[in-house]
C-alpha positions in Angstrom: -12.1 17.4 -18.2 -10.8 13.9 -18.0 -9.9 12.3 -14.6 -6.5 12.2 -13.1 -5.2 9.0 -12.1 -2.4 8.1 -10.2 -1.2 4.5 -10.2 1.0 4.0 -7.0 2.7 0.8 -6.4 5.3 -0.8 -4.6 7.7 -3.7 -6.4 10.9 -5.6 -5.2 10.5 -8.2 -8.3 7.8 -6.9 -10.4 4.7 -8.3 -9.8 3.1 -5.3 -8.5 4.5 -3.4 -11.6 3.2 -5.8 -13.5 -0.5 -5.0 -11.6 0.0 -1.2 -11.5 0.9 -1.2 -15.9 -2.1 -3.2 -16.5 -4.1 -0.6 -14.1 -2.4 2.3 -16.3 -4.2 0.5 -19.5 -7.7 -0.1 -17.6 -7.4 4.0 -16.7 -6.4 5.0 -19.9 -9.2 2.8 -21.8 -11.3 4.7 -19.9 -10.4 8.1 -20.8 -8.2 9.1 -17.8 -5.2 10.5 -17.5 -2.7 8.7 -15.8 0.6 8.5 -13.8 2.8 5.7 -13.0 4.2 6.1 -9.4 6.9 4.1 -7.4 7.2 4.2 -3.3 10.5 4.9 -2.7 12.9 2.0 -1.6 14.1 1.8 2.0 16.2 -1.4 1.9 19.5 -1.6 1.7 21.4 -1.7 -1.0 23.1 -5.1 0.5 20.0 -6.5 0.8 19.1 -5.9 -3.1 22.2 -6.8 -4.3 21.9 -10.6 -2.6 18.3 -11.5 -4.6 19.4 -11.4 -8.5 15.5 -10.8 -9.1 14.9 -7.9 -6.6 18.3 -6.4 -8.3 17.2 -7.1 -12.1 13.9 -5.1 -11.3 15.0 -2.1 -9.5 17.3 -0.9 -12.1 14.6 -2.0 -15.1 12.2 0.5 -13.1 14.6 2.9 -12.5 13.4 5.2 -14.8 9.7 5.1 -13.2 9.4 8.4 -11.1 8.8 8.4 -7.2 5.9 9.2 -6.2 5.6 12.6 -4.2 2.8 14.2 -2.2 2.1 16.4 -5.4 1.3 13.6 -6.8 -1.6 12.8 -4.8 -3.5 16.4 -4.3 -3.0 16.2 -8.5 -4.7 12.5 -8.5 -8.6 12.6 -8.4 -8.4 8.5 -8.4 -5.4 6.3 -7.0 -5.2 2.8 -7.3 -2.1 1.2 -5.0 -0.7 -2.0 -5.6 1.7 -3.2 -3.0 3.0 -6.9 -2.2 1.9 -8.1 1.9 4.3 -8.2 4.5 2.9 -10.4 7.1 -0.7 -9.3 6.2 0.0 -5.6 6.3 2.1 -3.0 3.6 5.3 -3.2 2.8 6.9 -0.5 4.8 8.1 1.4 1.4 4.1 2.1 1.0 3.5 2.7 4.5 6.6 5.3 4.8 5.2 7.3 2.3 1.9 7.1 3.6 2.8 8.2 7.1 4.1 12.0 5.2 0.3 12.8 3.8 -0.4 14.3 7.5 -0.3 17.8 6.3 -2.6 17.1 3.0 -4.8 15.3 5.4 -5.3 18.1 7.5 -5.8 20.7 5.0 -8.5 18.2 3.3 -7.0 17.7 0.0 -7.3 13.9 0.1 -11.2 13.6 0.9 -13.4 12.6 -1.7 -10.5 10.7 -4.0 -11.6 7.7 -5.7 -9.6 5.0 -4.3 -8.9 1.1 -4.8 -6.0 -1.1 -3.6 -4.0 -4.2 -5.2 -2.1 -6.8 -3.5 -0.1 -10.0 -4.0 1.4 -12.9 -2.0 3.4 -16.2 -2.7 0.5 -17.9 -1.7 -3.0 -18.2 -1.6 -3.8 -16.7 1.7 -1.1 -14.9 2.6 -2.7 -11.7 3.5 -3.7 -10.1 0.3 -6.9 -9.4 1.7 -5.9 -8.0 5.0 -3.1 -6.0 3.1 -6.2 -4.2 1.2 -8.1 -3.8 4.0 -5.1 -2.4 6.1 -4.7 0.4 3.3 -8.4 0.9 3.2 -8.2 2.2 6.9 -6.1 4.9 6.4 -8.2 6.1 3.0 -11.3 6.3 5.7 -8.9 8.6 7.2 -8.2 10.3 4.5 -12.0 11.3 3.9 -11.3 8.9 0.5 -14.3 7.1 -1.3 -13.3 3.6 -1.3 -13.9 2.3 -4.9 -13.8 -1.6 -4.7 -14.5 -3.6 -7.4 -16.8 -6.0 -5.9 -18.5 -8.4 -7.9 -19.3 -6.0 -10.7 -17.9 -7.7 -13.4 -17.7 -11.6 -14.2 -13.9 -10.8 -14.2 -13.8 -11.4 -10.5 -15.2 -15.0 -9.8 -12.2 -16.3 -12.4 -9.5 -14.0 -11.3 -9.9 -15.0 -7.4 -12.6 -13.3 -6.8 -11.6 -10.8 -3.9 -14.2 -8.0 -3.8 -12.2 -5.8 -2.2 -9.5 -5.3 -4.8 -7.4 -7.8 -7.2 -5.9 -10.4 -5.0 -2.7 -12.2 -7.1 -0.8 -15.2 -5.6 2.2 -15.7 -7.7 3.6 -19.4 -7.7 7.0 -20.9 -7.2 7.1 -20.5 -11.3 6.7 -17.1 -11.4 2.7 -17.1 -12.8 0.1 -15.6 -11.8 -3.7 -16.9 -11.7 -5.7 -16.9 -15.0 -7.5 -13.2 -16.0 -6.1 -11.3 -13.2 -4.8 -8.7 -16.3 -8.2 -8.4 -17.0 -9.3 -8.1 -13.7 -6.7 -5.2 -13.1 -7.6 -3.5 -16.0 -11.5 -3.3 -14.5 -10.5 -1.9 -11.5 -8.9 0.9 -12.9 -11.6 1.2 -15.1 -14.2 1.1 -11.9 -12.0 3.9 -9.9 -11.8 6.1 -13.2 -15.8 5.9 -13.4 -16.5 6.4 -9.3 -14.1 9.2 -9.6 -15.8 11.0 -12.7 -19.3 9.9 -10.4 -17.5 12.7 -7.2 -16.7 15.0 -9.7 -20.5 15.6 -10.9 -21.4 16.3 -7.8 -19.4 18.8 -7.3 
């Protein structure tokens, strides 16, 4: 039976879609099934309308189904990928986090494979705290926190965070070299830790 993998991301221009696709590839290469989520959007609509590139992306994406709590008692892996907001989630991410109380309770979100994504303007703008922010609420959860570490050479070109794929994304738009790559392992690792829980069951 092949894992179930649920790819959960917020975007207000892309880049985190941009992660979360590349993430769909890495769990598909690895045999997976897999599901392309999107937090739902809290801002306003004024607020979307005044940045041309926020606007552009939400109605490019506007086919990709929310994500729902159905979504994550199906999911036996998740990978988020969510932009910081002052070294913490976007509150999109966070909203819907804040509804998994009764799944939590009724233990339907322990022993998940999970692994986080983040991105900032800059190069330490709280992509790592954003990770680990995320990662306290999966030790909540009862989750098994599937990092990538160091265990691929991916990671010392592609910024080298251990705790999940770290992109700053410049004034041009770019991102750092191999971080497709590096997204693509991830998944790949969370597939593999997941299929690891499911053997012991």
């Amino acid at each position: 039976m092949s894992i179930k993998l649920a790819v959960i991301y917020y975007s207000s221009t892309g880049t985190n879609y941009q992660l979360a696709k590349w993430a769909e590839e890495g769990g598909k290469a690895a045999g997976a099934e897999v599901k392309v989520l999107k937090a739902p959007e809290l801002a306003p609509q004024g607020a979307i309308d005044a940045n041309p590139a926020w606007k552009a992306h939400v109605e490019e994406t506007a086919n990709v189904p929310e994500v729902t709590l159905d979504d994550l008692e199906w999911a036996d892996a998740i990978v988020f990928s969510v932009p910081t907001r002052f070294g913490n989630l976007p509150a999109q991410m966070k909203q819907f986090i804040d509804t998994t109380g009764g799944l939590w309770f009724n233990g339907k979100l322990a022993n998940k494979a999970v692994s986080a994504m983040a991105s900032a303007s800059n190069a330490h703008g709280g992509q790592e705290a954003t990770i680990l922010s995320l990662y306290t609420t999966m030790h909540h959860w009862g989750a098994i926190i599937a990092s990538p570490g160091y265990t691929d050479p991916v990671q010392f070109t592609s910024g080298g965070n251990p705790y999940g794929v770290s992109v700053t994304v410049g004034q041009d738009g770019k991102m750092q070299e191999n971080v497709e790559d590096a997204a693509k392992h991830q998944a790949k690792r969370t597939v593999q830790v997941a299929e690891a829980l499911q053997s012991l069951k």
